[in-house]
C-alpha positions as CSV (number, residue, x, y, z in Angstrom):
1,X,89.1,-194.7,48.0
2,X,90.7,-190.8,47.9
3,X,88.1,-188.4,45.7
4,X,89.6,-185.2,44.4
5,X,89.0,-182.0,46.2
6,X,86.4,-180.4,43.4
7,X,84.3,-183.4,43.5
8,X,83.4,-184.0,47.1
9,X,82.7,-179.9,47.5
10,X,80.1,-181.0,44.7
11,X,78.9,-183.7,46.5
12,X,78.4,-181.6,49.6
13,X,76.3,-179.3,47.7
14,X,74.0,-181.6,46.9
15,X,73.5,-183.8,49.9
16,X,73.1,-180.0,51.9
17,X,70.6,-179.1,49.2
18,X,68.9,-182.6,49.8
19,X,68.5,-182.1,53.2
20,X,66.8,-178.3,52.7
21,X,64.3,-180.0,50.2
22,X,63.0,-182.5,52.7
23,X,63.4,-183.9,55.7
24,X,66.7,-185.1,54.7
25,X,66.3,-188.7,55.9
26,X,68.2,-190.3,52.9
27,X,70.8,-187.6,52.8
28,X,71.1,-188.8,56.8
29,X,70.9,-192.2,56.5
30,X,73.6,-192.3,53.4
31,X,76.2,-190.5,55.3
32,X,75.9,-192.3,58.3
33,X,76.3,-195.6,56.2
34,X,79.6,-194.3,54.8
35,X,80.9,-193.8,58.6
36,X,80.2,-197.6,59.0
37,X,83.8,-198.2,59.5
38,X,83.8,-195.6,62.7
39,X,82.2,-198.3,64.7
40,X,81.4,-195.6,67.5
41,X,80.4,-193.0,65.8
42,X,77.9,-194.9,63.8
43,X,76.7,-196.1,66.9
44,X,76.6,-192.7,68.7
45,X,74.8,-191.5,66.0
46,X,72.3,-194.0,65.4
47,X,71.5,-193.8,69.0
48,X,71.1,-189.7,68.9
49,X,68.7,-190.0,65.9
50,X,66.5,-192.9,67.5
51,X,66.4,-190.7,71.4
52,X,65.8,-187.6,69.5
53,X,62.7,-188.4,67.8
54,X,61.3,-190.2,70.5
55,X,62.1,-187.3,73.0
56,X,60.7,-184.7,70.6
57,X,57.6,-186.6,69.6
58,X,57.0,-187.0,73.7
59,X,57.3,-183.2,74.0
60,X,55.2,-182.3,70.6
61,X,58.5,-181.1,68.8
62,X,58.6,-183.5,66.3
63,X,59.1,-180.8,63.9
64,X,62.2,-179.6,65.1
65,X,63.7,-183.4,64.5
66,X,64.6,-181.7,61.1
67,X,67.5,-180.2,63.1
68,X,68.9,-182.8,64.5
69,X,68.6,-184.6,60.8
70,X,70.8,-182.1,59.5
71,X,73.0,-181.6,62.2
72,X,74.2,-184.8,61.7
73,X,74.4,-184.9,58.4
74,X,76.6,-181.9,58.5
75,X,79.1,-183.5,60.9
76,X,79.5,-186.2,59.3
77,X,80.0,-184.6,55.9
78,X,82.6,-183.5,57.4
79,X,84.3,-186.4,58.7
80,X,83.7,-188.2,55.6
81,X,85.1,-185.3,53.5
82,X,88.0,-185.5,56.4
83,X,89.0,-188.9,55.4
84,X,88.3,-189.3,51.5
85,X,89.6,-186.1,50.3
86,X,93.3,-186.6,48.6
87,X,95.0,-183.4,49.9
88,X,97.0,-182.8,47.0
89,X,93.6,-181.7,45.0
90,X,92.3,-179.4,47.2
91,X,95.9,-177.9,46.5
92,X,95.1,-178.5,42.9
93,X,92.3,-176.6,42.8
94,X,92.9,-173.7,45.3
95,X,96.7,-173.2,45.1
96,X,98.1,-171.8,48.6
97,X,94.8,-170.9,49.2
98,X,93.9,-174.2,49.9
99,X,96.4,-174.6,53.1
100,X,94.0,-173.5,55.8
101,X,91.5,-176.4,53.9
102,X,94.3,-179.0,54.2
103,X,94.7,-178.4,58.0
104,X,91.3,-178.4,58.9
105,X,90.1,-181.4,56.7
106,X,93.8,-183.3,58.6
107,X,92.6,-182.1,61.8
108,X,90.0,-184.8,62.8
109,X,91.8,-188.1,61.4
110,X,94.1,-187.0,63.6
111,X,92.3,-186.6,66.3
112,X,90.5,-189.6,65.8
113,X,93.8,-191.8,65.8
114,X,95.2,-190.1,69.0
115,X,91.5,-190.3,71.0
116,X,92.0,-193.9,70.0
117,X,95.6,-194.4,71.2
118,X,94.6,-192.4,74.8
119,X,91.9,-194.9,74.6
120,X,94.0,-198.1,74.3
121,X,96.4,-197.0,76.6
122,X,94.4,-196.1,79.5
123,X,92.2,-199.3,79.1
124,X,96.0,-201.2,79.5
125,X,96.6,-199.0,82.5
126,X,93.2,-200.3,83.9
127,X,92.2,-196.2,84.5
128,X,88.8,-197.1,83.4
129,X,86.6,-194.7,82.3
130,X,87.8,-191.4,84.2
131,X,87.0,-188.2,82.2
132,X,89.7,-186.5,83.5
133,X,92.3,-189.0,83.1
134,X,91.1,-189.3,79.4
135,X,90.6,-185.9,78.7
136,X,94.0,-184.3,79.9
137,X,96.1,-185.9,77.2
138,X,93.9,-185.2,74.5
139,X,93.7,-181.3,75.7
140,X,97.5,-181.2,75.6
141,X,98.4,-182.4,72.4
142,X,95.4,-180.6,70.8
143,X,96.7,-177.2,72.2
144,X,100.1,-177.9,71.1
145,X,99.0,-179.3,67.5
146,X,97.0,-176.1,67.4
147,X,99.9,-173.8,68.0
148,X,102.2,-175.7,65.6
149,X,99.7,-175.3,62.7
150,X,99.3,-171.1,63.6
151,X,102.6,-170.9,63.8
152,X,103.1,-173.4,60.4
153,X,100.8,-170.9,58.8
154,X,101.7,-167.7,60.1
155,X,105.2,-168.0,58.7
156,X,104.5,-170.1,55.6
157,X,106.5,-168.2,52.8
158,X,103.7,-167.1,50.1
159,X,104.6,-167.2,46.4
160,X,103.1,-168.5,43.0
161,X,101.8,-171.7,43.3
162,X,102.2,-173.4,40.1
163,X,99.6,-176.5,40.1
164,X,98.3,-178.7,37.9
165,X,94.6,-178.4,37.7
166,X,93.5,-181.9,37.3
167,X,89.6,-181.8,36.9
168,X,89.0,-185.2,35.3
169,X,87.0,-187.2,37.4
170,X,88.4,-190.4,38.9
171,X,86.2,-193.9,39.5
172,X,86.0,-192.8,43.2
173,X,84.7,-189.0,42.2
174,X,81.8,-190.5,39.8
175,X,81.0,-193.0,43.0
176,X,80.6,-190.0,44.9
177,X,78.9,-187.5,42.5
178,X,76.4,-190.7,41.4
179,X,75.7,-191.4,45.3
180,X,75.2,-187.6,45.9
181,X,72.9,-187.6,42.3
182,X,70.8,-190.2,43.9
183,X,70.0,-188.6,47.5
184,X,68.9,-185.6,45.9
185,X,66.7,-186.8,42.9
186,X,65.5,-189.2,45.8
187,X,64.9,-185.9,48.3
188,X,62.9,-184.0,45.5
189,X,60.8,-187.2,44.3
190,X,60.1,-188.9,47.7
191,X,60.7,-186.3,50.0
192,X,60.8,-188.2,53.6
């Protein structure tokens, strides 16, 4: 399911608002849902939210557990907006001024697949769980995929782009808007 650019920016808005009008549970607990798939982040996740308020509450802090509510929620806006965003609108909506969008939203699927082949191949080597084993592969090609993007965007020729601006809404970008609708009438009626 790929949502245009204009649509998950408006989505965004409203779960961030959600989450500054309460506690930002639901806004939490909807996003974390939609990283089912991400088996380990979901888990990781659930885990930090379920340690965090127990730690705080321990220590009397249970008021700054909003934090760790919307720090969450913020990451994995991103990684959801990462993986559902068809590239081509945020190009349809921004023109060339969308590039450095593009690269960063393409930046952590990519990640996440090579993190998963270093993953798979060290568990085939039988190298365990070695942080510096893991980690020294991942810090190459990240420093070499970084360098091929400033360099990819540092001569990019600049011209008139000449887009279509698409702005009707596909079945995916009313899923989205309705979902984000939903956590923040939810936020401002039940605020949790």
């Amino acid at each position: 399911m790929k949502t245009s650019f204009l649509y998950s920016v408006i989505f965004s808005v409203l779960i961030f608002l959600s989450t500054y009008i309460s506690l930002g549970i639901y806004a939490m607990v909807i996003t974390i849902t939609m990283l089912f798939r991400r088996k380990g982040i979901f888990i990781a996740e659930i885990l930090i939210t379920v340690f965090s308020y127990f730690i705080l509450s321990y220590f009397d802090k249970a008021y700054l557990y909003v934090f760790t509510v919307r720090a969450i929620t913020y990451i994995n806006l991103y990684f959801i907006i990462s993986e559902l965003v068809d590239k081509s609108t945020v190009l349809d909506a921004l023109g060339e001024k969308g590039v450095p969008i593009i690269i960063a939203l393409a930046y952590y699927p990519y990640f996440f697949q090579l993190s998963s082949e270093v993953s798979f191949y060290a568990k085939a080597r039988g190298i365990g769980f070695n942080p510096i084993k893991i980690s020294r592969p991942l810090l190459v090609e990240m420093i070499k995929v970084a360098e091929n993007l400033y360099v990819a965007y540092t001569v990019k020729l600049f011209g008139n782009y000449s887009g279509k601006r698409n702005l009707k809404p596909r079945t995916s970008d009313l899923i989205l808007l309705t979902i984000g609708v939903v956590i923040f009438i939810l936020s401002l009626v039940f605020p949790l």
